[in-house]
C-alpha positions in Angstrom: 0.0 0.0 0.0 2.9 2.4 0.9 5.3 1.1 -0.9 6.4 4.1 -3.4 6.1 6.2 -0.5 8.8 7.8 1.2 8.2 10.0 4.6 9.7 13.4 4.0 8.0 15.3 6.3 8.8 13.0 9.2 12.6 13.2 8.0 12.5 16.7 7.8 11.2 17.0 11.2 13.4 14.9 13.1 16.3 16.9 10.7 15.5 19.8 12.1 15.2 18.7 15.8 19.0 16.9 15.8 20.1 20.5 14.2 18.3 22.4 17.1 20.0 20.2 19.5 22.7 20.3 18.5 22.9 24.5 18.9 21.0 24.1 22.7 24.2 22.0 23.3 26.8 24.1 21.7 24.9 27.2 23.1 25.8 26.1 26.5 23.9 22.7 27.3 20.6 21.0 26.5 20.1 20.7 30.5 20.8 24.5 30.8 17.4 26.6 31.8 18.5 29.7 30.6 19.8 28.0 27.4 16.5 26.7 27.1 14.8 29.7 27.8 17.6 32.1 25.4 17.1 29.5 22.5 12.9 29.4 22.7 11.5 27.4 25.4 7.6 28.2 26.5 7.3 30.3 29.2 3.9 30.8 29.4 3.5 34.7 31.1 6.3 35.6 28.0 3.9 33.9 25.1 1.3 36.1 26.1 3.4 39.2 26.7 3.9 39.0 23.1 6.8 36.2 22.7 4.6 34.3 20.4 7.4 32.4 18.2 7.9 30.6 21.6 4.7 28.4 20.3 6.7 27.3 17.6 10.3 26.9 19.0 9.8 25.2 22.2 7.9 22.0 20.1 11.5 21.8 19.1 13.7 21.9 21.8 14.4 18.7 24.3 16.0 18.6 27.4 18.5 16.0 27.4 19.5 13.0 25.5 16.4 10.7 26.7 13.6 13.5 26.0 15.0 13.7 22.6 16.0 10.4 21.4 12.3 9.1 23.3 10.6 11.7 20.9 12.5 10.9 18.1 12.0 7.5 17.9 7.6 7.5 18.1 8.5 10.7 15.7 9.5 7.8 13.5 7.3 5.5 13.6 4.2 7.3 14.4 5.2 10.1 12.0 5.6 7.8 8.7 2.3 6.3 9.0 0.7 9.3 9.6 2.2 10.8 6.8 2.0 7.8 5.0 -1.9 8.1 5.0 -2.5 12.2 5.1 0.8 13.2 2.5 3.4 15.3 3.4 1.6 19.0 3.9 -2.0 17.6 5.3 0.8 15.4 7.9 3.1 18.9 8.6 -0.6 20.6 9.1 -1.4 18.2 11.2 1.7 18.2 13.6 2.2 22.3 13.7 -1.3 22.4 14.3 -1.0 19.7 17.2 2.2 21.1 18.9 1.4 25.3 18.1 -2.2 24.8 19.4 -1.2 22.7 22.6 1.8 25.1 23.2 -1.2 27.8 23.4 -3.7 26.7 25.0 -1.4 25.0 27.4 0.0 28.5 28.3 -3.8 30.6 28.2 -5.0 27.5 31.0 -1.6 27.9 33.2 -2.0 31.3 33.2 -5.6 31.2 34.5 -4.3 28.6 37.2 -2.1 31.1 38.1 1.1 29.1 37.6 3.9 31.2 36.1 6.3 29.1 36.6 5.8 27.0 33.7 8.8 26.2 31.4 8.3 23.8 28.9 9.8 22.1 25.6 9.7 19.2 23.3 7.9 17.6 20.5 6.0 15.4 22.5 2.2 17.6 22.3 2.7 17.6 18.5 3.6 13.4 18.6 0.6 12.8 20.5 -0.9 15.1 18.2 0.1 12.5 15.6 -1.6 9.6 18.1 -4.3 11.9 17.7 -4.6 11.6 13.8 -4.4 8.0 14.1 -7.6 7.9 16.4 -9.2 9.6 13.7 -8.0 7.3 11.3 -9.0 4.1 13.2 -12.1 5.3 13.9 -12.9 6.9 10.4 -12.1 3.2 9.2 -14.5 1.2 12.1 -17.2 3.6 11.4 -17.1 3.0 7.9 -15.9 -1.0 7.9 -17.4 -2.1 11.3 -15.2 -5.0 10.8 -13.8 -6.9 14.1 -9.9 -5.8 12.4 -10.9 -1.9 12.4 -12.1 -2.8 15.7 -9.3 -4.4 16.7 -7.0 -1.3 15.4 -8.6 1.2 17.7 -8.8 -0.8 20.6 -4.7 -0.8 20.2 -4.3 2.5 19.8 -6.7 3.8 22.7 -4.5 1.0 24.9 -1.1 3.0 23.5 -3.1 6.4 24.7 -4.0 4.6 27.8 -0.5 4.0 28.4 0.9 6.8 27.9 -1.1 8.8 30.1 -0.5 6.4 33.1 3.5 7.3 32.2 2.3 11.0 32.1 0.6 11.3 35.5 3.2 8.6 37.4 5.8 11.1 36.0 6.0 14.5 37.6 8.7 15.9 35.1 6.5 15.0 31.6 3.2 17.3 30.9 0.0 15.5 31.4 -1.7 18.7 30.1 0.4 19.6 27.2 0.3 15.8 26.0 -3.7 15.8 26.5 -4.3 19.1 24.3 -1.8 17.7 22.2 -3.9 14.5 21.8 -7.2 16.4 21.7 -6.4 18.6 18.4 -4.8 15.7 16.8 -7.8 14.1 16.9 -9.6 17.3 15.6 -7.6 17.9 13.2 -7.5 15.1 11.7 -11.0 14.6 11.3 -11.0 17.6 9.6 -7.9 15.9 7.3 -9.4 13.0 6.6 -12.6 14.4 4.8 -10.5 16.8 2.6 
């Protein structure tokens, strides 16, 4: 089915995060705050002073060699299939989409919570944003095949979700929120994908 296909987008993507990486390290470490914060990290009360490219840089920015090589790697898988079924501009819609639109409503509902001590990076809102797409997918295919193996395709990826969130909320250092929106506008989104 996918044979011919090749996933630029997701290529490009994780491209572009090893290359930002690679500056938060040579800019004085990818475990550095203020590096972090100098090279485009979300800081919520700064978004909505009027630092808005802060929506789009911290969805590329990791903090250490786990958080990035973690994201990387569902990147990849989740990213090729995704992109594998949209194309490669309905799949980069998809995942700004997922990451910018978490990244702001993340920092509009912290702000009304009153925490300003947010700080937050990586591409993990915009992955789940891409587990997102695939719940669209999976259930776009049950509602029109209401076979036992579209049945059997959702039920997996609700368990992944599932999963995940468990890891999310047993974690205190990974953002339950940022991941939920993330998963949230995925889904949205593509809906909205899969009928155009």
């Amino acid at each position: 089915m996918y044979k011919n296909k090749q996933a630029y987008g997701t290529y490009l993507l994780i491209g572009i995060n090893l290359g930002v990486f690679a500056l938060e390290i040579n800019s004085g470490g990818s475990e550095n705050l203020e590096t972090l914060y100098q090279l485009g990290a979300l800081v919520p009360q700064e978004v909505l002073g009027g630092e808005w490219w802060r929506l789009v840089t911290a969805n590329f920015l990791h903090f250490g060699w786990i958080h990035l090589v973690s994201n990387m790697l569902g990147l990849f898988f989740i990213g090729r299939f995704v992109e594998f079924v949209l194309g490669f501009s309905r799949f980069l819609i998809a995942y700004l989409f997922s990451g910018i639109g978490s990244m702001l409503v993340f920092s509009i509902l912290t702000i009304e919570l009153g925490d300003y001590q947010q700080i937050l990076v990586g591409a993990s809102a915009a992955i789940m944003g891409l587990v997102g797409v695939m719940s669209a997918i999976a259930f776009s295919d049950w509602r029109k095949e209401k076979s036992r193996l579209a049945a059997k395709r959702l039920n997996f990826i609700l368990l992944i979700i599932g999963l995940q969130f468990i890891f999310d909320i047993t974690n205190p250092q990974v953002s339950f929120l940022s991941h939920l929106l993330g998963l949230i506008l995925g889904f949205l989104i593509g809906s909205v994908l899969l009928i155009g």
